[in-house]
C-alpha positions as CSV (number, residue, x, y, z in Angstrom):
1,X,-35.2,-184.3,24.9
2,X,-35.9,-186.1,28.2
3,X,-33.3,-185.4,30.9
4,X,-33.0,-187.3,34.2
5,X,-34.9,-185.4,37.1
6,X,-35.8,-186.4,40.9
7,X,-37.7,-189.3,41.2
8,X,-40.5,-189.9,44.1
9,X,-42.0,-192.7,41.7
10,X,-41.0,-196.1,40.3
11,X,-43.6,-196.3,37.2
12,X,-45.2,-193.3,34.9
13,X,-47.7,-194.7,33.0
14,X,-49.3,-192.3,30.6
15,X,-52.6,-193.3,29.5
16,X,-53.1,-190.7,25.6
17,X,-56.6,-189.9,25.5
18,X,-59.3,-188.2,22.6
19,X,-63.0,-189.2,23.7
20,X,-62.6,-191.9,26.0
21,X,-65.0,-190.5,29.0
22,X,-67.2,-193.9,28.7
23,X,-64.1,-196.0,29.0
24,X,-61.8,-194.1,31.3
25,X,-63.2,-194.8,35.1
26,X,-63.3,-198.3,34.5
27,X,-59.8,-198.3,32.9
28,X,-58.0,-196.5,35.7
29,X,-59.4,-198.2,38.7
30,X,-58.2,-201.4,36.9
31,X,-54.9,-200.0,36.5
32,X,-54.6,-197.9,39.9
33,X,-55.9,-201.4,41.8
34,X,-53.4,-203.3,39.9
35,X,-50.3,-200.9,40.9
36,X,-51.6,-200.5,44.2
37,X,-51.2,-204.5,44.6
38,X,-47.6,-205.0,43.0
39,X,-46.5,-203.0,46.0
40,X,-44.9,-200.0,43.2
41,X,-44.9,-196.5,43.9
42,X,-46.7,-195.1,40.7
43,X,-48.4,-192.1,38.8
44,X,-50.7,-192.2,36.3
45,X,-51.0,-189.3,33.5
46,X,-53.7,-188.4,31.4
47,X,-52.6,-186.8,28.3
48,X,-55.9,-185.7,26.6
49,X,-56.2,-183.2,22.9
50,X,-59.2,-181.4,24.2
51,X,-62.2,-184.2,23.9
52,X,-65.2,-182.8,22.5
53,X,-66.5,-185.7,25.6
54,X,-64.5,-183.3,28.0
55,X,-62.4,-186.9,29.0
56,X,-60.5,-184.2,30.2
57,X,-62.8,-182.9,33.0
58,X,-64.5,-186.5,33.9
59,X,-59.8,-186.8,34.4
60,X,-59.3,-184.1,36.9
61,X,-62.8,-184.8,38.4
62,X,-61.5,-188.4,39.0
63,X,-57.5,-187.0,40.8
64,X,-59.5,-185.2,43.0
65,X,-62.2,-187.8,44.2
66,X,-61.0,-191.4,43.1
67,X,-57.1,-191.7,42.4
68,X,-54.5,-189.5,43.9
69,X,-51.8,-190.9,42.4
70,X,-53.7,-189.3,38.7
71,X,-52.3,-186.6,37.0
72,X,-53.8,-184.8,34.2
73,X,-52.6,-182.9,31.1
74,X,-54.9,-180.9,28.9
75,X,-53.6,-180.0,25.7
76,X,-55.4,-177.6,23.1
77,X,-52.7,-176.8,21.0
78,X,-51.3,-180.0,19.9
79,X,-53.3,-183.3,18.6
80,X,-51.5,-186.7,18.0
81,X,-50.9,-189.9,20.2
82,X,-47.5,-189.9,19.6
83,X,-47.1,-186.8,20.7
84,X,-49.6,-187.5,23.8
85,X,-47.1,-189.6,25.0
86,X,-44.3,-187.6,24.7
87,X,-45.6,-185.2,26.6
88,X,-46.4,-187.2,29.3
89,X,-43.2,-188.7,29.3
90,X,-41.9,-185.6,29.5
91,X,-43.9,-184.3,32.3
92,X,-43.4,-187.9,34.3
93,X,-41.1,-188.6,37.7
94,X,-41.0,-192.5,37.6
95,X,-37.8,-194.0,36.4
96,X,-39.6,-196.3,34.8
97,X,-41.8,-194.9,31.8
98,X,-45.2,-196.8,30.3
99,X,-47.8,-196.1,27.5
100,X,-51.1,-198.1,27.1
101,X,-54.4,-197.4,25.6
102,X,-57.1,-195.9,27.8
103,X,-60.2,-198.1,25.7
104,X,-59.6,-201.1,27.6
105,X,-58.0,-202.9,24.5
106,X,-54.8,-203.5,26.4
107,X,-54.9,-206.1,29.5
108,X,-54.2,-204.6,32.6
109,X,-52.7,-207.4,33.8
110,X,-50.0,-207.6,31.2
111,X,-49.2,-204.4,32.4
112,X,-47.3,-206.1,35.4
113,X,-45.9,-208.6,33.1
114,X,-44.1,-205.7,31.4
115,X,-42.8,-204.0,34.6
116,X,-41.5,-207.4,35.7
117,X,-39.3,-207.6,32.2
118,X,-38.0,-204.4,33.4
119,X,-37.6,-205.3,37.5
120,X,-35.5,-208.4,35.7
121,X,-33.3,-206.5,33.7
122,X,-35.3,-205.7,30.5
123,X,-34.5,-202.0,29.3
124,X,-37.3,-201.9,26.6
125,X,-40.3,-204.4,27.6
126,X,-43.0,-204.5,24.7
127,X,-46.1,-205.9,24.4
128,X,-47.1,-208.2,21.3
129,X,-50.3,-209.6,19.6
130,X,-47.0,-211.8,17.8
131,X,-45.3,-214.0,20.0
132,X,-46.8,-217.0,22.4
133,X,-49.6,-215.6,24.6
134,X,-49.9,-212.8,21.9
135,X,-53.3,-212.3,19.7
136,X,-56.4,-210.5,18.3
137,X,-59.7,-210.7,19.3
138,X,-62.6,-210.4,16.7
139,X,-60.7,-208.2,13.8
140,X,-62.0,-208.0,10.1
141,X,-60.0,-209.2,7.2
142,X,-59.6,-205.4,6.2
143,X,-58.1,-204.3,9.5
144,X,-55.9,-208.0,9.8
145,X,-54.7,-207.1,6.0
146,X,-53.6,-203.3,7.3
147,X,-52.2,-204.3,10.4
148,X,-50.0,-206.5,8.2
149,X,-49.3,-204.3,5.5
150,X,-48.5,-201.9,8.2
151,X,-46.2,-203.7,9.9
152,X,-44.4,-205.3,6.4
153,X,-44.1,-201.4,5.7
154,X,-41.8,-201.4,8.6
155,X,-39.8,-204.4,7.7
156,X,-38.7,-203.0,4.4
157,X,-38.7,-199.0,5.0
158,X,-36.4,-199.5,8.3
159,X,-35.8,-203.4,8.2
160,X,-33.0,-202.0,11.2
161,X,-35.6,-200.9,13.8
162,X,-38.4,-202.8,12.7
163,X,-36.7,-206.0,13.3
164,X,-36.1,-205.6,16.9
165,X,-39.3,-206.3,17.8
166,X,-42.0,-209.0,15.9
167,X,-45.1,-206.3,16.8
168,X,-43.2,-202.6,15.6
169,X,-46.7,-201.0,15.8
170,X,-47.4,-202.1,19.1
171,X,-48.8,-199.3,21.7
172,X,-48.5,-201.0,24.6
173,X,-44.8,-201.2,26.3
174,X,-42.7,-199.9,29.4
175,X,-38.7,-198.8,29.3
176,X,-36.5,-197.3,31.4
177,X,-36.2,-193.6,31.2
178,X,-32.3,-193.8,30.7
179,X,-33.0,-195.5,27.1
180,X,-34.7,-192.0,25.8
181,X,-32.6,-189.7,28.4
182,X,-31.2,-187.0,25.7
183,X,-32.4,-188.3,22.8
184,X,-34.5,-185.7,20.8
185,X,-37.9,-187.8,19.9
186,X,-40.0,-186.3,16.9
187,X,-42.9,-188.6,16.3
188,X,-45.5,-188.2,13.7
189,X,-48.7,-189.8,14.0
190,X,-49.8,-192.3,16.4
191,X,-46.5,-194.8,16.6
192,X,-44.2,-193.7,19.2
193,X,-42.5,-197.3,19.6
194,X,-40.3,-197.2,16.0
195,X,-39.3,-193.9,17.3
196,X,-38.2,-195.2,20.5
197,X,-36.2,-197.8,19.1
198,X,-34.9,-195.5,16.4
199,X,-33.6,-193.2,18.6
200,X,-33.3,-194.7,22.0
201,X,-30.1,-196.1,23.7
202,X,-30.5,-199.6,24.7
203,X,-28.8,-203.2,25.3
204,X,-32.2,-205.5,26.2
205,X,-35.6,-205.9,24.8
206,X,-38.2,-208.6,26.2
207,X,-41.5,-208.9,24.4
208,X,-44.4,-209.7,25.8
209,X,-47.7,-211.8,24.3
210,X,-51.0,-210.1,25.4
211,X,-54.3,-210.2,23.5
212,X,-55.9,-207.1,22.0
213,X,-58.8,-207.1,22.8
214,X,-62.2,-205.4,21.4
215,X,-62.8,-201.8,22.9
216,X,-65.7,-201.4,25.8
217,X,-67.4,-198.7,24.1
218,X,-66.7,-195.7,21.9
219,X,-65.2,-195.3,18.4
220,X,-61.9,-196.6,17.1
221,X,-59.4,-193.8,16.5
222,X,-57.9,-195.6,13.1
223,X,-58.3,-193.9,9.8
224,X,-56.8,-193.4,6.8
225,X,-55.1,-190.2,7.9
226,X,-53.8,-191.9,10.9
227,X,-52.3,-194.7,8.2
228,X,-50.7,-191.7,6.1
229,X,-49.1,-190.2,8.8
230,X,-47.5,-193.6,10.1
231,X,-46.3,-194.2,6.2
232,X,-44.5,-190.0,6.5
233,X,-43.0,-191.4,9.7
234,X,-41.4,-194.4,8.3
235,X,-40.3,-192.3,5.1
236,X,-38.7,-189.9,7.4
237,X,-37.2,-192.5,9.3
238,X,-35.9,-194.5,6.4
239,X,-34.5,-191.3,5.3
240,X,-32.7,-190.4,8.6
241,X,-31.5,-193.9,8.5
242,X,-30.4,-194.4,5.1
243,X,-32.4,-197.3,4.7
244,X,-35.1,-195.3,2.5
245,X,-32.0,-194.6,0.0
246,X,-30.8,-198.3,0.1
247,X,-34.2,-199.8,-0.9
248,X,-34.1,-197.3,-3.7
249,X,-30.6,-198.6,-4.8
250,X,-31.9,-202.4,-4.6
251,X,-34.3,-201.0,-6.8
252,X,-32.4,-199.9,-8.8
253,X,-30.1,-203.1,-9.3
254,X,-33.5,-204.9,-9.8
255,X,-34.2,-202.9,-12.8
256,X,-30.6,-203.6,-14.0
257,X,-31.1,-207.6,-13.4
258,X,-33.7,-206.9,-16.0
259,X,-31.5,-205.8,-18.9
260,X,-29.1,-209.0,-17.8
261,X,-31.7,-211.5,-18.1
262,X,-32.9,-210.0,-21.5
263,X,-29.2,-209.8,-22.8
264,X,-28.0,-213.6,-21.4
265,X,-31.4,-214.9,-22.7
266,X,-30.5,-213.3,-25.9
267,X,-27.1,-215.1,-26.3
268,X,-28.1,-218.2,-25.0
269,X,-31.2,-218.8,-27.0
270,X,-30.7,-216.2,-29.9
271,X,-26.9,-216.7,-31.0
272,X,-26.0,-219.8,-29.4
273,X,-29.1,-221.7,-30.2
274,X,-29.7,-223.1,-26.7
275,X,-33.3,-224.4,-25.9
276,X,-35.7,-221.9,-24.2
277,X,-35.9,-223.8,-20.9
278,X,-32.2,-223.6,-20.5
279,X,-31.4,-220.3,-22.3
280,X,-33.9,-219.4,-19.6
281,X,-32.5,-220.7,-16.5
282,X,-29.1,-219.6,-17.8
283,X,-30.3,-215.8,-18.1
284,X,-31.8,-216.1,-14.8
285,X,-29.0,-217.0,-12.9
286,X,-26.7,-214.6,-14.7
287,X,-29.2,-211.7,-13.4
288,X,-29.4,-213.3,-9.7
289,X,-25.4,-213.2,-9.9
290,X,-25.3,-209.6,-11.4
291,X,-27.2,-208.6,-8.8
292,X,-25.8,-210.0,-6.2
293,X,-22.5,-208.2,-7.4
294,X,-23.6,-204.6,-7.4
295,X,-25.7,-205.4,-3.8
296,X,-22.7,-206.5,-2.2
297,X,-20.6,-203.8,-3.6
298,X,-22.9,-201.0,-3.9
299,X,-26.5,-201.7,-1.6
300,X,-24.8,-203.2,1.0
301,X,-21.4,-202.2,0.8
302,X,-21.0,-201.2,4.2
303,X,-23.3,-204.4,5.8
304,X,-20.8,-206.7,3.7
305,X,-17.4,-204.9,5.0
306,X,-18.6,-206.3,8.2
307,X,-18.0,-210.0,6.9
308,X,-15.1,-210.0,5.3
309,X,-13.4,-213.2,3.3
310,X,-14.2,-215.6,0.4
311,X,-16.1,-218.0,2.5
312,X,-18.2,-215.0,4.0
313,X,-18.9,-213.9,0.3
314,X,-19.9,-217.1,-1.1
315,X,-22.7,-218.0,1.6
316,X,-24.1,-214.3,1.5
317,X,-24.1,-215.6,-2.7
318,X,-26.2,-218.5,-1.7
319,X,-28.5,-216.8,0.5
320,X,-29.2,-214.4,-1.9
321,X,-30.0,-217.3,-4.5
322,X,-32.2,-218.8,-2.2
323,X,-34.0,-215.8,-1.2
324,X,-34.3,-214.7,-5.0
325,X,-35.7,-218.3,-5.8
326,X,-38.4,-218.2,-3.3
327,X,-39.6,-214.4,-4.5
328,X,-39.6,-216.0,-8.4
329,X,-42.2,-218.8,-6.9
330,X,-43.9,-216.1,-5.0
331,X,-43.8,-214.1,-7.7
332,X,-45.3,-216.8,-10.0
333,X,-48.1,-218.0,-7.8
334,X,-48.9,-214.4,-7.5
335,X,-49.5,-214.1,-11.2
336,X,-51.3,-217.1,-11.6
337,X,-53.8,-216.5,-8.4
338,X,-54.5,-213.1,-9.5
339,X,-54.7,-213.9,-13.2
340,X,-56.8,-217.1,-13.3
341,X,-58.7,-216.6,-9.6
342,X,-59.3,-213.0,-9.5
343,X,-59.7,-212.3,-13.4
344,X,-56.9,-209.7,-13.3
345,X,-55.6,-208.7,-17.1
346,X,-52.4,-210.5,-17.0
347,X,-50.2,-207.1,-17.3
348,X,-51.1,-206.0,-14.3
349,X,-51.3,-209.5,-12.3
350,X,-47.1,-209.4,-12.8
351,X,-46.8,-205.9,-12.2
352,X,-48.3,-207.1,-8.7
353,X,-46.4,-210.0,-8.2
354,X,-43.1,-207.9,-9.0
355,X,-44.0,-205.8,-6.5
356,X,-44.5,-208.1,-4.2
357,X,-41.3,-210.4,-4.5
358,X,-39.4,-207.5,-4.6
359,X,-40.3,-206.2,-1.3
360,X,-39.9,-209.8,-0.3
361,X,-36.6,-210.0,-2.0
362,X,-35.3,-207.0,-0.2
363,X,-36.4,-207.5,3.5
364,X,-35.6,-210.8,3.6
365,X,-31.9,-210.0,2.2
366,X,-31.9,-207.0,4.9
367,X,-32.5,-208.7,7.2
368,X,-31.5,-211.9,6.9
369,X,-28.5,-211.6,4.5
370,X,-26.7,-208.3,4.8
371,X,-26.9,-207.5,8.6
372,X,-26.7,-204.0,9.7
373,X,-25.7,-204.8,12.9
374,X,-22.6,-206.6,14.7
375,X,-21.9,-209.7,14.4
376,X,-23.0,-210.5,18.4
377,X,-26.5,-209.5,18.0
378,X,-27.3,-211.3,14.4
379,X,-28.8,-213.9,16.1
380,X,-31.0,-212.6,18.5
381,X,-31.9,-210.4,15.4
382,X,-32.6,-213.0,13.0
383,X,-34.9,-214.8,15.3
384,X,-36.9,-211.7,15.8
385,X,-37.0,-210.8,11.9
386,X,-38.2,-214.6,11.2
387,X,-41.1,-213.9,14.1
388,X,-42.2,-210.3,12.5
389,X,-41.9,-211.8,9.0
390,X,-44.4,-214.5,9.5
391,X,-46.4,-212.2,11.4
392,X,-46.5,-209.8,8.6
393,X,-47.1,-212.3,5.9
394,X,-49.5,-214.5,8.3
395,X,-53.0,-213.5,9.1
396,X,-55.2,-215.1,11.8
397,X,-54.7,-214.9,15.7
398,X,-51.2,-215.8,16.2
């Protein structure tokens, strides 16, 4: 829990830190020449897990030559970036709370950029790689396809936090320490900002484009453990959310449209002797309708309450055709690029594509379809889930 305490300082910017000594001078007089300029009063904390490159003593040497305004925290109990930061946080007097990375992959100047969004009203001001201005430098196709598997992870495990924001894994962002006053943060891994947004109490967001760029020297910090603990997170999220339980129901319906289409295609083509391509689109639509049904009335019983009335009904019925009928093209292409492309045994080529438009089918109908919020913020909303769904399904510099 962060309470509200005396504040001698406008901006806490905590800088989490494992083995950064060759990037960490540079970094901070960047930083401390940048505040220094926009005229704020400022700290800077280091929040370092005991660096085997003692980043931790190169910090303290530096408060006590370079940068007064530094403060450092050494930590040998605990490890975790998420948790870095929360400590910081913690330990910070600004009124005004920042995170950014201490390799030099975040631009300093977007720092100020953020701060502004806040100085103009902003309670939450994030930076993106997803929106105009916003980008990657020289990534791989491996870490571009996690990034966006990642961040599709979000969309459908907690569509209602994810959604806020088009770049949910995004470590670089500023807020106002009243958003986070009282709640009780539990982060696992090395996200911090789904938990902030999860938790936190606030009216305005502003995102902010900025280009990650590549580090200046050491290692990267990403690895599959650090990708396991972000999927627990989400999990645990979904779960304290509900939304973990909901995509199981939708699941659940799915495999029930199943049993519809076989049954109606049955009838059609079996007993009444229709032809294959109608029988077919007969049964399909049945199962689309059938679904719909139990996802208005069970899924999304509470998101559909919201919008009461037959004419409310009928265009959440359409939407969820639509939706439906783009996830059976994806889903088709999907069988037919793995199948004849890739060589995949045609078996398994579907049970991809299922996959695959499911998760489609579900996000974009949480989303898009059944809002979990009120009414006066679907738009806003929508807008952002259209920018993080393109992101997620996109790949490239944006």
């Amino acid at each position: 829990m962060l309470n509200r305490v005396p504040s001698p300082v406008q901006v806490s910017l905590v800088l989490p830190t494992y083995n950064e000594a060759a990037n960490l001078e540079a970094v901070l007089s960047r930083i401390d020449g940048l505040l220094t300029g926009s005229g704020r009063s400022y700290e800077i904390i280091v929040v370092d897990d005991d660096s085997p490159d003692r980043t931790w003593a190169l910090a303290e040497r530096l408060a006590s030559e370079r940068f007064p305004q530094l403060r450092v925290i050494h930590r040998t109990e605990e490890r975790g970036l998420a948790t870095a930061v929360l400590r910081g946080w913690e330990a910070a007097r600004g009124e005004i709370l920042a995170v950014m990375d201490a390799d030099g992959q975040h631009p300093h100047l977007t720092l100020l950029e953020l701060l502004d969004a806040i100085d103009a009203g902003a309670d939450v001001a994030v930076g993106s790689r997803h929106v105009s201005g916003g980008g990657v430098s020289d990534w791989s196709a491996v870490r571009r396809f996690l990034s966006r598997g990642a961040q599709l992870l979000a969309l459908v495990l907690v569509p209602s936090i994810a959604r806020q924001v088009s770049d949910p894994m995004s470590g670089f962002f500023a807020l106002r320490r009243s958003v986070i006053a009282g709640a009780v943060l539990d982060p696992v891994g090395y996200k911090i900002l789904l938990e902030v947004l999860g938790r936190g109490d606030y009216r305005t967001l502003k995102e902010v484009g900025y280009v990650f760029l590549e580090r200046e020297a050491g290692d990267s910090k990403v690895s599959a453990r650090l990708y396991w603990q972000y999927l627990l997170h989400l999990i645990r999220l979904g779960q304290q959310t509900g939304e973990l339980y909901r995509f199981l129901k939708f699941g659940l319906v799915g495999a029930s449209g199943v049993v519809v289409n076989l049954a109606a295609l049955w009838w059609f083509k079996g007993i009444l002797g229709w032809p294959l391509w109608e029988a077919g689109a007969a049964a399909v639509e049945i199962a689309i309708f059938s679904n719909f049904l139990l996802n208005d009335n069970w899924t999304f019983r509470a998101e559909a309450e919201r919008e009461p009335g037959l004419v409310a009904w009928f265009v959440r019925l359409l939407r969820f055709n639509a939706i439906c009928g783009v996830g059976a093209v994806l889903n088709i292409a999907c069988l037919l690029l793995l199948t004849n492309l890739l060589g995949l045994y045609y078996l398994l080529s579907q049970l991809v594509a299922v996959g695959l438009s499911t998760l489609w089918n579900y996000t974009l109908n949480a989303v898009l379809n059944w809002q979990s919020e009120p009414p006066a913020r679907t738009r806003s909303l929508t807008r952002r889930a259209w920018s993080a769904i393109r992101a997620a399904f996109s790949s490239g510099r944006q």
